[in-house]
C-alpha positions, 0 to 999 in steps of 0.5 A: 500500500502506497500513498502519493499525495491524495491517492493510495495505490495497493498491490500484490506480490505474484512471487516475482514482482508487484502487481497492481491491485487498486487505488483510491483518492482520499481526502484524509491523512494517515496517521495510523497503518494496521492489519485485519483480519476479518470474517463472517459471524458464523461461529468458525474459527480461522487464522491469519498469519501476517510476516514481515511488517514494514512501514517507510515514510519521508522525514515529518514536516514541522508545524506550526501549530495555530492558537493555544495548544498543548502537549500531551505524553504517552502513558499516565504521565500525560500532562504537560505541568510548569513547576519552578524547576521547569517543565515536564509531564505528570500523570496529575492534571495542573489545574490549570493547562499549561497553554502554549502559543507558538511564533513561527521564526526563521530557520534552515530551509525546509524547516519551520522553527517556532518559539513557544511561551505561556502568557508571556513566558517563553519557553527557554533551555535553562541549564545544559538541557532542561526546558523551563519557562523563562521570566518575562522579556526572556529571549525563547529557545527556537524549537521545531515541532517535527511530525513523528507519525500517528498523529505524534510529533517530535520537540526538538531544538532547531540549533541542533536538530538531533536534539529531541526532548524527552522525558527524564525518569526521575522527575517526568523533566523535560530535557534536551537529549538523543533521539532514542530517549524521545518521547513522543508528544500529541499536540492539543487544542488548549483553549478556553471560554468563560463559564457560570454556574449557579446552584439555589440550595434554597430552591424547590429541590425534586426527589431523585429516584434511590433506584436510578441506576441499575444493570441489564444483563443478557447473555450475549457475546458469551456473557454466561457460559465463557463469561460471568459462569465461571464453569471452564468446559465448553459444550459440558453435555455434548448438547451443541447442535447446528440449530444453534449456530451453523457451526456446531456439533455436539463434539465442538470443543472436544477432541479425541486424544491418542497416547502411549499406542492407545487411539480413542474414538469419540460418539455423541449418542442420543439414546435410551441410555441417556443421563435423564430425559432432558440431557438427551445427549452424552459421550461414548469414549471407546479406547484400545487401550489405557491413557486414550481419551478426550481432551476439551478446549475450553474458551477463548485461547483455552482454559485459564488455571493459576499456580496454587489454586484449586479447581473442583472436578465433576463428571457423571461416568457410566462403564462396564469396565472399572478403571481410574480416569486420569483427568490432567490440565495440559497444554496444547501439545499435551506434554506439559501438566498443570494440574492433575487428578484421578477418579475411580469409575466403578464398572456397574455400567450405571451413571454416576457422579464422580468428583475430584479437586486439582490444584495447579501446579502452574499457571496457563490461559491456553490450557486443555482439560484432557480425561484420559481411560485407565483401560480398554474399551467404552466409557460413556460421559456427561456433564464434565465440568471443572470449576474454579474454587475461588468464585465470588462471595456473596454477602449473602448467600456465601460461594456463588457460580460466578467467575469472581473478577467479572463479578467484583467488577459488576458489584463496583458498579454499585447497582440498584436493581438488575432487569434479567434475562434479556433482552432479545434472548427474552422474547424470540422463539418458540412457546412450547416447553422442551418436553411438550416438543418431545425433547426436539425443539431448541429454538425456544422462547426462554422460560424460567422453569427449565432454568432451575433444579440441579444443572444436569437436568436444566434443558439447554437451549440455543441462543438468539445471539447464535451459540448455545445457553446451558443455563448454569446461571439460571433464575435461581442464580439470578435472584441470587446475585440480585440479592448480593448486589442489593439490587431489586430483581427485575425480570422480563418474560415473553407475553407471545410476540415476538420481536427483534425482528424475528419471523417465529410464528407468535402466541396465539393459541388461547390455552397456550397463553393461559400456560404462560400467564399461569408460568408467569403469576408462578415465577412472583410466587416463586419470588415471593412465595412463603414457603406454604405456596407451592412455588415457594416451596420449591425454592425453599427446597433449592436452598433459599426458603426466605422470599426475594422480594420482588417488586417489578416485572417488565412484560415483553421487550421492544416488541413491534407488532400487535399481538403484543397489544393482543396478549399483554392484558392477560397477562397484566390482569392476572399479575395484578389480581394476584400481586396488586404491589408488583409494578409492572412494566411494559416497553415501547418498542426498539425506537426512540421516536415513530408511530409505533413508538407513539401507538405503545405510549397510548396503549400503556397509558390506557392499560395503566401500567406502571413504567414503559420500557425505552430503548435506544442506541443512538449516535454520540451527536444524539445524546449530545442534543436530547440531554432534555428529552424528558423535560417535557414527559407527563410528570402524571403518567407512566414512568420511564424505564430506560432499560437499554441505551448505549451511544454505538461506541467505546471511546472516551467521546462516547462516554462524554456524550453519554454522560451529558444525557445522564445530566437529564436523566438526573435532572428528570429523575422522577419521571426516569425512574430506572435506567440501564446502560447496555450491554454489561458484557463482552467475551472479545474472542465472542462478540455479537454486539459492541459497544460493552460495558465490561470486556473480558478474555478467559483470565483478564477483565477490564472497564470500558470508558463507558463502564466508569461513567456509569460507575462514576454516576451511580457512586454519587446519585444523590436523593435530591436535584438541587436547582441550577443554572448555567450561562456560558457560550451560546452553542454553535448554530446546528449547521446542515453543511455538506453535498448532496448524493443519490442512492437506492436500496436493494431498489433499482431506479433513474435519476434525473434533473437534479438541480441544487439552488441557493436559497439567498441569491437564487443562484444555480450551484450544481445542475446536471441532466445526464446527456452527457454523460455523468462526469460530475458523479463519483459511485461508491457502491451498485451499478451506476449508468448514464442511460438515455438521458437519465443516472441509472443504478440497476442493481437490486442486491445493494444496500445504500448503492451510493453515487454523490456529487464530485467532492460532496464531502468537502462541499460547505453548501448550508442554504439551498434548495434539492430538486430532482426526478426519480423513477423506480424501475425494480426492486424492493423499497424506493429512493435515498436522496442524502444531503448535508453529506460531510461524509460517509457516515455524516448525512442526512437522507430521506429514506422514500419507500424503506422497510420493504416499501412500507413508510418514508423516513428522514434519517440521520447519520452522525459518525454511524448508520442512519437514525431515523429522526422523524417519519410518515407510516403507510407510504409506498413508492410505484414502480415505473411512477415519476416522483419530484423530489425537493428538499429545502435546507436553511440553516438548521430547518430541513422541509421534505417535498413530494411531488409538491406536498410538504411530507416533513419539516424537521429543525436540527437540535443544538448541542450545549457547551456545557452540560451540568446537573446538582444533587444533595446526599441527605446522609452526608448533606453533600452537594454535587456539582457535576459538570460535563464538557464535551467540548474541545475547550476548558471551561473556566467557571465562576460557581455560586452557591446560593442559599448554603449555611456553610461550606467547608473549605475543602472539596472533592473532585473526581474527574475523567479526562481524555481525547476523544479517541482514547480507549480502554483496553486489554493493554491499556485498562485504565487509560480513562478512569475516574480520578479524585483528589482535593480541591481546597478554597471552595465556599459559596464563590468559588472558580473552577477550570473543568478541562476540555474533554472532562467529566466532573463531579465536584463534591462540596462538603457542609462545614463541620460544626466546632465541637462544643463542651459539656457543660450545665450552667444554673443561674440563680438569682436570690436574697441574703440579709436584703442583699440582692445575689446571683448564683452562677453553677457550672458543672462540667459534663466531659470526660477530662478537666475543663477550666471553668470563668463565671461571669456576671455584671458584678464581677467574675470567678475562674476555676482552673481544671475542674474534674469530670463531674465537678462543679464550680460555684459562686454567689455574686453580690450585687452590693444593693437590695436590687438587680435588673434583669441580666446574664450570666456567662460560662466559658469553659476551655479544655483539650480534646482529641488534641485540640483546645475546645473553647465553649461560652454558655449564657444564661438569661436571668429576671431581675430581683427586689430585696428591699 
């Protein structure tokens, strides 16, 4: 692969020489090069082998970098700081950013030297290599900021250009010094605008819910077997089959074994000789000879086992011939042991359990669970299963079978409720239990009764995602770890619809609805139950007899068609008859907005149910423009459930857009009640959906971006949402820049006429009748055509078949008018007419004839696919029909015409500079300012806190702060995480630099009451022999001496070191037959906790006649 300015050529080497593959022209730089190897999603395994990688480029040029920037270092020590010693790079944020501006100067030619400076401090070398800043007025050090590639660039001097700054070792310096001790720096934009934020304590404040943020899991991309179950067998039964996923057999993961002269030869049975009726498979073993066997290759790379720890065994054998299997964890190869054990099968040709316990000798993730015949001839196996001693431990119910790191990692989550099992692995399938197909059918809809009991007698079942659920973590389990999470159990069960876009004929059949409510009113009991009920008992005999306390039931799962309508109240009505306090919920469909979504919003509130279920997974520009969706919601009707929610990516930018959405939700936290980011998990070697929450391999675990959002917001939810305002730079205009381009979908069709018009001036930008040709027009995809005068695409098997405008990407048009003609020829939709194209996967498009021909929709793409952002159900187009087409673009306004007709006219929302949400902790009387900036620019902010008693000096803020692109992962876990430190100078004014690119929770501490002494005064006012008295009592009620000072207008008495206990007391004489009314005061000082305590007590007295 080669470039040459704009065009990249690739070729192949035939064994004699290159041979030209293709080109491409491009308007982007390269800053990276990578190899990939790609395949489709049918479950096999394949390797690629890459050798002899090389990469050569010309020298970088220099830059000159415009505006303030900074420079960003590689690793933790990322942050480019200015102590007194100098500058150098820390892993702490200053905080302030050191902002540098560079003047271009002379220099050698085909250099392009700069000074830098801060402010008016310039950046010099001081000493022989050290660079500092210098005093104002000081002559700067020219420098030259050379490209290293990547997106990188060299510091290094201009006088001697082998001198390159690097970092030293034991301080982060920056010095002078050869090039293979350079480090590489990022330049970053360091601009920043000024901000306020307002936060009225005294204001009307809305209860937050104490549910907010919870977890779904679902088991997709191997989050239960291969993941969060911490079984290491893959395949255990022998039940895999091709209707889970085209790939398997009941043999995947299993291999024969041939050692010492001994072959073995594997048979999956289905038979009479079964271990039960529902594990309907198992494994004939037949050897020549001892030391024969099977080995299974576990998941990911194989199966991980660490040095020193142990490893539980189990196996249900049956044989006629006794013998000692030898069961070994080995490598691949089979020559090295790591751990190793033995269990004695008896030869009474009956199942049975055997179990032993290995310990590990050594430590491999890429190991072979090999069971080996101790003599000649046939031994049948089931259930093999090796299980790691050290799972989690619930602080409730003790050991569990869940792989400790992934579940320590979804605990730290701190999560309120987990809504289970799906999801679409909820809702799509068949409705008849496994018994009732006769044990055949392996595309059932997931029922919690085959998800209970003793695992060898679970039924398995494939899964939506397309592999197979053994359902080692079944509704017993999930329970469970609801319960050791202190969260509310939210499970969601089929009412007969079918979603997901599944074709599996739906529930209509009434006494088969009536099973499954009946099933569905037993899973509450089963919750609920005492343990005289009859599902009660059941889960009393499972070793659980207390209830868990179930509280929700969600109903479905973004279902789009009617019979969900058609069955939901049976269902609804029998719950509630029998459980009037189980709040059910419903959904809404997968969409965030259309006719179906709004047609399930009026179906549930005429059914009254409690929360609607919303999900959506949308561009990282979509949550940055509807962080006030629910505003406007009913505050009256039902209540929102966002049950899933992800912005389509892992990178910090997602994070950042997702947690200024989260502002809303807390902001309208009493119409949002719960919420829930999605998915929790991902096995990397297994993928179905991406973005995740928590990726895992088979020994290491880590955090996405998103996940510490996620953890960050739920660690600091507040009970109350304290009003705030913020006042900073008006949000740049919502701008439709961008060409225009013609596509179709699986659709043939000609185009013709097509006109483009300033609005303004009137003035023709673009025009083309296609007589001669379509020159103006680069095809991206399909079969495109000059024919008779018109632009053809003809081919019926292409989605999105794309031709646009010659540089469309580049183009700034903003304000003009679309017009051309279409005609269908063939094919299944209609016409897909882009515009405000900046590039492939930035555009709008109006999307004539989607859905197989069904609705029209103006859809969205922002850095992804296309969103629909609004749409007209019921409209086809007609092949062989003319259509003109007109689209209207004027500033952020889009009008859609057909054939002259308005259709729809929709208005791009603005993004905010800053998005920010307060809430206060009733526990700690903390207030949290939480702050989010997603922009490329600090926002310095002057706080006010109105309405505070005190605030004490100090605050604590956690931040995460990074590029856009940065990324968490298997290499680098915790590139972006949550990091708090203390802020001190905080009151009721306060100013704060939040950094571009920042999540920010700043936490303001109430003021700590001074510690007050012990002490009871009396005061008495008496007479004695006509004289008026004031008697002062003072008793100290500490546990150490307290020096006492009485005083009153006639005089005062101290009495030093009073004991615990003790009183001090004396009787002033006023020295006449009267005293007005007056006061008497105690002061008492004393040491506490090694701090001098001083307290004054004043005591009120009435005035006095003696005479």
């Amino acid at each position: 692969m080669q470039r040459t300015g704009d065009t990249i050529a690739t070729s192949f080497w035939d064994g004699t020489a290159w041979q030209p593959a293709g080109s491409v022209t491009v308007d982007f730089p390269t800053t990276h090069v990578g190899l990939y190897a790609l395949a489709a999603q049918s479950g096999a395994a394949h390797t690629a082998a890459f050798d002899y990688v090389a990469v050569q480029a010309a020298e970088g040029a220099d830059q000159v970098p415009d505006g303030t920037f900074t420079l960003a270092g590689p690793g933790d020590a990322r942050y480019l700081v200015a102590t007194d010693d100098g500058l150098a790079l820390d892993d702490e944020r200053p905080a302030t950013t050191v902002a540098l501006a560079a003047t271009a100067v002379d220099g050698a030619e085909g250099t392009s030297p700069v000074t830098l400076a801060v402010g008016d401090r310039p950046v010099v070398v001081s000493g022989a290599s050290r660079l500092s800043l210098g005093p104002a007025g000081a002559d700067a050090t020219a420098l030259r900021l050379t490209d290293a590639g990547g997106g990188t660039v060299w510091l290094r001097s201009a006088a001697d250009p082998e001198r390159y700054a690097g970092v030293r070792a034991s301080d982060g310096a920056l010095v002078l010094g050869p090039r293979d001790a350079a480090t590489k720096l990022t330049i970053t934009p360091a601009t920043s605008a000024d901000h306020e934020i307002t936060v009225d304590l005294a204001g009307e404040r809305t209860e937050m819910s104490d549910e907010l943020y919870g977890i779904f899991y679902e088991d997709i991309n191997y989050a239960a077997d291969g993941g969060l179950y911490a079984e290491l067998v893959r395949n255990r039964s022998f039940e895999f089959t091709s209707q889970d996923n085209g790939s398997f057999t009941g043999l995947t993961a299993w291999s024969a074994a041939n050692r010492g002269g001994a072959t073995a030869t594997t048979q999956v049975v289905n038979d009479a000789g079964r271990l039960n009726a529902t594990n309907r498979n198992y494994l004939n073993l037949t050897t020549t000879g001892a030391g024969a066997g099977v080995r299974n290759a576990g998941y990911n790379t194989g199966l991980f086992v660490e040095e020193g720890e142990s490893y539980d065994f189990s196996v249900w054998a049956r044989s006629a011939t006794a013998q000692t299997v030898t069961v070994r964890v080995e490598d691949a190869a089979g020559t090295t042991a790591y751990a190793t054990g033995q269990v004695a099968v008896d030869g009474s040709d009956a199942w049975k359990k055997y179990d032993v316990t290995l310990t590990a000798t050594g430590t491999t993730n890429a190991g072979r669970l090999a069971l080996l015949s101790g003599a000649a001839g046939t031994l049948a196996l089931d259930q093999v299963s090796l299980f790691p001693q050290d799972t989690w431990v619930g602080p409730v119910n003790g050991k569990s079978v869940l792989r400790k790191d992934l579940a320590e990692k979804i605990d730290a989550l701190d999560p309120q409720f987990l809504r289970f099992p799906g999801g679409c692995v909820t809702n799509v399938g068949t409705f008849r239990t496994y018994e009732e197909s006769g044990f055949t059918d392996r595309r059932r809809t997931y029922q919690w009764k085959e998800t209970i009991g003793p695992v060898e007698e679970r039924a398995t079942n494939w899964n939506f995602w397309g592999y197979n659920q053994s359902y080692g973590i079944g509704y017993l389990e999930y329970f469970l770890l609801a319960e050791d999470l202190g969260a509310t159990p939210l499970p969601v069960v089929s009412v007969g619809a079918n979603g997901c876009g599944s074709t599996i004929p739906e529930m209509k059949d009434p006494a088969q609805i009536q099973r499954w409510v009946d099933d569905t009113v037993d899973l509450v009991e089963f919750a609920n139950g005492d343990v005289t009920t009859e599902w009660g008992a059941v889960r009393a005999e499972l070793g659980h007899p207390e209830p868990f306390g179930l509280k929700y039931l969600g109903l479905g799962n973004e279902e789009n068609t009617k019979t969900f309508e058609a069955n939901f109240p049976a269902f609804r009505d029998a719950v509630a008859a029998a459980y009037p306090d189980v709040q059910i919920i419903s959904n809404s469909g997968p969409d965030d907005t259309g006719q179906r979504f709004d047609e399930l919003w009026e179906f549930n509130r005429e059914q009254d149910v409690d929360l609607v279920d919303e999900h959506y997974y949308n561009d990282p520009q979509w949550f940055l423009e509807n962080d006030e969706r629910y505003d406007s919601y009913d505050r009256e009707g039902p209540h929102v459930f966002l049950g899933e929610y992800a912005s389509r990516g892992n990178t910090f930018a997602n994070a950042l857009s997702e947690a200024a959405f989260m502002t809303g939700l807390e902001r309208n936290s009493d119409v949002v009640r719960l919420a829930s980011y999605a998915p929790l998990l991902a096995n990397e070697s297994y993928v179905q959906w991406s973005p995740d929450a928590i990726w895992f391999d088979n020994d290491e675990s880590w955090g996405s971006v998103n996940y510490y959002v996620q953890q960050l917001f739920s660690a600091n939810a507040g009970d109350e949402v304290v009003p705030s305002t913020h006042s900073g730079p008006a949000p740049a205009d919502a701008t439709l820049d961008g060409g225009v381009f013609l596509s179709t979908w699986n659709t043939a069709a000609q185009y013709d006429n097509v006109r483009v018009t300033d609005n303004a001036s009137g003035e023709v930008i673009f025009a083309d009748d296609f007589e001669s040709g379509a020159s103006q027009w680069e095809p991206q995809s399909g079969t495109w055509a000059a024919q008779d005068g018109a632009y053809v695409q003809s081919a019926t098997n292409v989605t999105d078949a794309r031709s646009i405008v010659a540089g469309a990407y580049a183009k700034d048009w903003s304000s003009y008018t679309l017009e051309l003609d279409a005609r269908k020829t063939s094919g299944a939709e209609g016409f897909l007419v882009g515009f405000a194209a900046g590039g492939p996967n930035d555009y709008y498009w109006w999307n004539l004839g989607g859905w197989n021909n069904s609705r029209q929709a103006l859809q969205r793409a922002s850095g992804g696919s296309a969103n629909e952002v609004q749409a007209v159900e019921n409209h086809s187009i007609e092949a062989g029909q003319p259509y003109h087409v007109k689209v209207v673009v004027e500033g952020s306004t889009i009008e859609l015409y057909l054939d002259g007709e308005l259709q729809m006219s929709y208005e791009q929302p603005s993004t905010k500079s800053l998005y920010q949400v307060v809430t206060r902790d009733d526990d700690t009387g903390d207030v949290v300012v939480k702050v989010v900036n997603p922009t490329a620019t600090a926002a310095r902010t002057q706080v006010h806190v109105e309405g505070a008693e005190e605030i004490a000096d100090q605050a604590t803020v956690t931040e995460m702060v990074g590029a856009p692109s940065d990324t968490n992962t298997k290499a680098d876990p915790e590139r972006v995480v949550p990091v708090e430190r203390t802020l001190t100078g905080v009151g009721e004014e306060f100013s704060y630099e939040f950094p571009a690119h920042s999540i920010t929770f700043v936490r303001l501490h109430a003021s700590e009451a001074a510690p007050e002494l012990d002490l009871a005064v009396e005061v008495t006012p008496r007479c004695l022999a006509g004289t008026a008295y004031v008697a002062v009592r003072a008793t100290n009620g500490e546990d150490v001496p307290v020096t006492l000072t009485l005083a009153t207008p006639f005089g005062q008495k101290a009495f030093a070191d009073v004991a615990p206990g003790k009183n001090a007391y004396q009787s002033f004489a006023a020295r006449a037959t009267s005293a007005p009314a007056g006061t008497a005061t105690v002061t008492g000082t004393a040491t506490l906790d090694g701090e001098q305590v001083t307290s004054t007590v004043d005591v009120a007295y009435d005035a006095l006649d003696c005479g």
